[in-house]
C-alpha positions as CSV (number, residue, x, y, z in Angstrom):
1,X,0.0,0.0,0.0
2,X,1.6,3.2,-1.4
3,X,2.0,6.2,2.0
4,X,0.6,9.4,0.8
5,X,2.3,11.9,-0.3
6,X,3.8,14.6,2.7
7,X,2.1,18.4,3.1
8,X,4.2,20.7,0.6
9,X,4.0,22.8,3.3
10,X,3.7,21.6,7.8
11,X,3.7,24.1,10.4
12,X,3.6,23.4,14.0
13,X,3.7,26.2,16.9
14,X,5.6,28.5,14.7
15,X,6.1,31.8,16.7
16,X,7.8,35.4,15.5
17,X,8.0,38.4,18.1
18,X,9.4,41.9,16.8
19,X,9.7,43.7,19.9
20,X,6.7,42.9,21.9
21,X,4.7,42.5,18.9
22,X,3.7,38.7,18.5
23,X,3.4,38.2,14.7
24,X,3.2,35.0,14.4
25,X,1.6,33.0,17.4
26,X,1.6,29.8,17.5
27,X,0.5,28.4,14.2
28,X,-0.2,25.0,13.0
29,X,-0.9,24.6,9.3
30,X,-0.9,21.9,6.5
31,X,-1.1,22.9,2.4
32,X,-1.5,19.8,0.8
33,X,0.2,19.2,-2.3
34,X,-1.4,19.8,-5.6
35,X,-3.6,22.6,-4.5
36,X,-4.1,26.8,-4.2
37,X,-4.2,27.9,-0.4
38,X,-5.0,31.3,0.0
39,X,-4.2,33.1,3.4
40,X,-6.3,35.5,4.1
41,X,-6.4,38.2,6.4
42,X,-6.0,42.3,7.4
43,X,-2.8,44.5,7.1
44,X,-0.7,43.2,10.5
45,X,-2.2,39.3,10.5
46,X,1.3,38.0,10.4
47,X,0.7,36.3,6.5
48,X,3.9,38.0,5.1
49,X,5.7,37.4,8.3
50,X,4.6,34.1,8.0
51,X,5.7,33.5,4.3
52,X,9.2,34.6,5.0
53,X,9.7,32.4,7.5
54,X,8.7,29.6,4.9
55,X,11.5,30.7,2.7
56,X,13.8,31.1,5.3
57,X,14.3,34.7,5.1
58,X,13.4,35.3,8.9
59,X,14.2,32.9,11.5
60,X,11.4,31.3,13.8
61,X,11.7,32.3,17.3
62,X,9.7,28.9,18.1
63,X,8.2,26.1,16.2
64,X,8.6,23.5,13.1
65,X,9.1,24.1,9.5
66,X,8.8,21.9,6.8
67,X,8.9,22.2,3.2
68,X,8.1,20.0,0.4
69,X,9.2,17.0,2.9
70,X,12.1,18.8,4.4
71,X,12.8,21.0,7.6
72,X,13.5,24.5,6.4
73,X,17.4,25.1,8.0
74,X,20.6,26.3,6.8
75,X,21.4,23.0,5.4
76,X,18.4,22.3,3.3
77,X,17.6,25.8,2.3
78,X,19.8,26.1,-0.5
79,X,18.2,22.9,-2.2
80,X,14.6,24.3,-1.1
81,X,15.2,27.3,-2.8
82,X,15.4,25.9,-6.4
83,X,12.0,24.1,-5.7
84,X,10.0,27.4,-4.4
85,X,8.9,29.9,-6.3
86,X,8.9,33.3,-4.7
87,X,6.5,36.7,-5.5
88,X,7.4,39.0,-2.9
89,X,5.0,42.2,-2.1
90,X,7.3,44.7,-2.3
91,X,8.5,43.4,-6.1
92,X,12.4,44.1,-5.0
93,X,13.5,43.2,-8.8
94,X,16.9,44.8,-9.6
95,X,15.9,48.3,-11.5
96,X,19.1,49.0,-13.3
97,X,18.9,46.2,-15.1
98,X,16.9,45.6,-18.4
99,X,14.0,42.7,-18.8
100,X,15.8,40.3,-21.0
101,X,18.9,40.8,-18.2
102,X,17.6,40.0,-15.7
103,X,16.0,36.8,-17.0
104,X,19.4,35.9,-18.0
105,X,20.9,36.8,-14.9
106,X,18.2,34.8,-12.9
107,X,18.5,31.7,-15.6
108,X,22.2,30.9,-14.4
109,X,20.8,30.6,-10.6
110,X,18.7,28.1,-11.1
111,X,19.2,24.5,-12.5
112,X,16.1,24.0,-14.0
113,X,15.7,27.2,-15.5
114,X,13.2,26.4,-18.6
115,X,13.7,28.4,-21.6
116,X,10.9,27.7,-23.5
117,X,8.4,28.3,-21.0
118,X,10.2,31.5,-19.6
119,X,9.4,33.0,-23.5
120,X,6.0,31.5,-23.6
121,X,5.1,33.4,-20.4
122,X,7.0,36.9,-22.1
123,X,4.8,36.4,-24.9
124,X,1.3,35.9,-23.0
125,X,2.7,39.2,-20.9
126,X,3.6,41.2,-23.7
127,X,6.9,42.1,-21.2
128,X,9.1,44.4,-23.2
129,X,13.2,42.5,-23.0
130,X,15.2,45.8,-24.1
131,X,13.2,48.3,-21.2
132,X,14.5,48.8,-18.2
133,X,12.8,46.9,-14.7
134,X,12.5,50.7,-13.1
135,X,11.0,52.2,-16.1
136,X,8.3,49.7,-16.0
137,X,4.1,49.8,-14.7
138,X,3.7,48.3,-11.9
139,X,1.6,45.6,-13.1
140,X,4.3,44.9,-15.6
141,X,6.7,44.2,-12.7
142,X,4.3,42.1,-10.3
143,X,4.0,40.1,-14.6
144,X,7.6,39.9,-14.4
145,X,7.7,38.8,-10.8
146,X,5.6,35.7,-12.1
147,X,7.6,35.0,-15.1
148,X,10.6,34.3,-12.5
149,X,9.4,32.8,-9.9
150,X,8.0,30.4,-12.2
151,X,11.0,30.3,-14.6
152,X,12.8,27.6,-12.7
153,X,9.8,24.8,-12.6
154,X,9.1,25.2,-8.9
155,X,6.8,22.3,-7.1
156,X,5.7,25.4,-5.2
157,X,4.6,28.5,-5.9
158,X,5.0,31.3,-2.9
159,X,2.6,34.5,-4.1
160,X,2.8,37.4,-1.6
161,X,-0.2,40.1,-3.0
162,X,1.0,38.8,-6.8
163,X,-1.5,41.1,-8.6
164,X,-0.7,44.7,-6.9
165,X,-0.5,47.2,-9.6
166,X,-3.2,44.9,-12.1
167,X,-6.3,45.9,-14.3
168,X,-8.7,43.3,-14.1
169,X,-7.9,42.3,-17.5
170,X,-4.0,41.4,-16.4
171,X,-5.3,39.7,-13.5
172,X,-7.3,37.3,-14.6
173,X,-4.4,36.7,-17.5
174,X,-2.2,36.4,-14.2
175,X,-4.2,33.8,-12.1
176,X,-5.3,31.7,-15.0
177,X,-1.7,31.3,-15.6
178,X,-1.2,30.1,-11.8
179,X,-4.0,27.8,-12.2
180,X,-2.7,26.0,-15.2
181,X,0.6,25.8,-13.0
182,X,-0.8,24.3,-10.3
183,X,-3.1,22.0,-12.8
184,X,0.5,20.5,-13.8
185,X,1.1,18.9,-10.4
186,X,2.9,22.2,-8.8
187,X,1.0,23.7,-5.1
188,X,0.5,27.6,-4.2
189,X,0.2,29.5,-1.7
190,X,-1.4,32.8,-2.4
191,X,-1.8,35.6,0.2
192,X,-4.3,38.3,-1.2
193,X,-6.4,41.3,0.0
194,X,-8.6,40.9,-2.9
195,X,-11.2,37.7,-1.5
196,X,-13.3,37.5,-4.8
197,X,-10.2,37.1,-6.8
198,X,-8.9,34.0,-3.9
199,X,-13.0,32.7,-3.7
200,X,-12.2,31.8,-7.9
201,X,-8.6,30.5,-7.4
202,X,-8.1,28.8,-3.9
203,X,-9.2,25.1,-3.3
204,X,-8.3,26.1,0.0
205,X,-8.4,29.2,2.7
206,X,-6.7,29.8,6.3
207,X,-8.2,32.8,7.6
208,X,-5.4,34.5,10.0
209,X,-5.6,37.2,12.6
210,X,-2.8,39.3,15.6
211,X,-0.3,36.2,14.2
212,X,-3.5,33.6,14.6
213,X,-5.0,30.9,12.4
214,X,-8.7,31.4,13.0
215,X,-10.0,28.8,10.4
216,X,-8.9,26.9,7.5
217,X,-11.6,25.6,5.4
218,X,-12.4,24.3,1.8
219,X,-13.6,26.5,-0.5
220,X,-16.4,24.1,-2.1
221,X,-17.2,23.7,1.6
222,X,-18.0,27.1,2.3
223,X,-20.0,27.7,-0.8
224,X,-22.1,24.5,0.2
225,X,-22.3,25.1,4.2
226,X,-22.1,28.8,5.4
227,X,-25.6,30.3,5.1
228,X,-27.5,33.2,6.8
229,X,-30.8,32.3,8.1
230,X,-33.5,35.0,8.4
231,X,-36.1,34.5,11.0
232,X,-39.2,36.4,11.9
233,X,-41.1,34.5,14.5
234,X,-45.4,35.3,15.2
235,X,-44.0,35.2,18.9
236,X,-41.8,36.7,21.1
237,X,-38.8,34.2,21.5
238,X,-35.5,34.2,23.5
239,X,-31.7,34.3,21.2
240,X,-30.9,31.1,23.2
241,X,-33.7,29.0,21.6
242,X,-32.5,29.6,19.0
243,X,-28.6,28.5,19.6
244,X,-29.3,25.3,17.9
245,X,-26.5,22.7,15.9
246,X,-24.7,24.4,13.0
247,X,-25.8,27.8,14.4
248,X,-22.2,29.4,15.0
249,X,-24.1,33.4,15.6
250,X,-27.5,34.8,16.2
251,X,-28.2,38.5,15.7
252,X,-31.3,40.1,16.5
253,X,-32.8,42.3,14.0
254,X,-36.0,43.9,14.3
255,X,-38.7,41.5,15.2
256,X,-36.6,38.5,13.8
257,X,-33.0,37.5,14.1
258,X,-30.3,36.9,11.4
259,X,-28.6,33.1,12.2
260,X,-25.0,32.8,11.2
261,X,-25.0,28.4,9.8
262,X,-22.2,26.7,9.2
263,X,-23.4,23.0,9.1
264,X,-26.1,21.0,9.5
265,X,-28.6,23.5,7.3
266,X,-31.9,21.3,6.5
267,X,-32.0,19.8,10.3
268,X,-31.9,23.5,11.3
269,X,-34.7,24.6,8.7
270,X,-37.0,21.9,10.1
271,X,-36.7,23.2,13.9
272,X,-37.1,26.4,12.9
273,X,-39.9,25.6,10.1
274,X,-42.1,23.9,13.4
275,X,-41.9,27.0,15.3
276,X,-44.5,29.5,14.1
277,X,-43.2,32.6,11.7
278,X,-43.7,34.9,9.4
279,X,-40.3,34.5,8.0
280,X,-37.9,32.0,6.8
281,X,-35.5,33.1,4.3
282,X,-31.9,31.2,3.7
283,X,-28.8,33.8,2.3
284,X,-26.2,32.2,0.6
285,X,-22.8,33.6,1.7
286,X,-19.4,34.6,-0.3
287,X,-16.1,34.1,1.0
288,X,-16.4,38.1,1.7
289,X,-19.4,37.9,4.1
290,X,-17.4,34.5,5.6
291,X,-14.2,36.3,6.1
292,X,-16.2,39.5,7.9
293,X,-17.8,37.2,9.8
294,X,-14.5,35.4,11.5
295,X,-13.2,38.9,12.0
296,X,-15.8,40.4,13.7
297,X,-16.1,36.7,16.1
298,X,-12.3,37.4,17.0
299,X,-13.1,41.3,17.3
300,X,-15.7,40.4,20.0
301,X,-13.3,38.0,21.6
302,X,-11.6,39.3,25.1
């Protein structure tokens, strides 16, 4: 019987202080191979803090590492290196140089650079190879940023805010080009601001909060589960009989309440249908309204 395949990415009780500032606290997280995991969450959440500890650009004051199978140390980092695939946030490509340079210039680092591909991705992103990196938009250098990280055939693909500085247009040209990556057996990682853009790439989320994982759930599974229930009862009723399985939040609104579900939906709907009402009204929810909702549960949390 064939053992399944290791995480591309294992984390266990990772910790990072700056100062007194706890940005990373304590996190245990899986990516499984073969799939897009976004991690999402607000300016300060510890995600980029987080990534570059995963590339081993910042050193964990706590915790386990491990990278397509291997821990991620001084020894094993050079290796690692060639397999990952790195967009930064800031874009911190060499300026002075000119496109078709710097491709060149990042081709000798890496032993599987692939040629081919490399000019296939120049040609989909129109990138100009005689104009200087400085003198180019924005969105042209988070286009080159892709081009190199995925230059080298990386099994995975580390996107910190990859489509800063993108029309819609150029992002959609962007993902689709990291979905037909990760379609090819390779795994990403994709920390964005922009949840409708993650809700149509990620097969996975982690939600993450003051250095926290809050959640990690399938996207499918949140489609399919998380629901707002509106409720208008004929009689006065009390918030706690209403604290039922697969209720995770009840909100009073008027005469009814709004019921935050997570599971369990159709048991739910027959308690609540056997209670007399003038209401019963079930709201689909987007990743967006699922996000809001974790942040405002930890908001409320002493």
């Amino acid at each position: 019987m064939s053992q399944a395949p290791s995480p591309a990415v294992r984390i266990g009780g990772l910790a990072k202080r700056f100062g007194e500032v706890k940005a990373v606290d304590g996190v245990d997280l899986e990516v499984p191979r073969g799939c897009i995991f976004g991690l999402l969450g607000p300016n300060g959440a510890g995600k980029t803090t987080t990534l570059k500890l995963l590339l081993g650009l910042l050193h964990p004051d706590a915790g386990t590492l491990e990278v397509l199978g291997k821990p991620v140390n001084r020894f094993t980092l050079p290796d690692l290196l060639q397999r990952v695939g790195y967009v930064a946030e800031g874009r911190d490509l060499y300026g002075y140089m000119r496109v078709g340079e710097l491709i060149g210039f990042n081709a000798r680092l890496y032993r599987n650079w692939d040629h081919k591909a490399v000019s296939r991705y120049l040609d989909l992103f129109r990138l100009p190879m005689d104009r200087k990196v400085e003198d180019l938009s924005q969105g042209m250098k988070s286009q080159l940023a892709l081009v190199l990280a995925l230059g080298h055939r990386p099994e995975l693909l580390v996107l910190d805010e990859p489509t800063g500085g993108l029309d819609p247009l150029m992002r959609r040209e962007f993902l689709s080009l990291v979905i037909e990556e990760v379609a090819g057996g390779r795994t990403a990682i994709l920390s964005s601001h922009i949840l409708h853009e993650v809700e149509r790439v990620a097969d996975l989320v982690a939600v993450m909060r003051r250095g926290r994982i809050l959640a990690v759930r399938a996207v499918e599974a949140i489609r399919r589960d998380e629901k707002r229930v509106r409720f208008v009862p004929q009689h006065e009723i009390s918030p706690d009989d209403l604290r039922l399985p697969g209720v995770t939040g009840v909100e009073r609104q008027g005469k009814g309440f709004v019921l935050s579900v997570s599971s369990d939906l159709e048991a739910l709907l027959q308690r609540l249908a056997a209670i007399p009402h003038f209401v019963l009204e079930v709201v689909d929810l987007n990743l967006e309204d699922v996000f809001f909702d974790y942040m405002g549960k930890e908001e409320s949390t002493p």
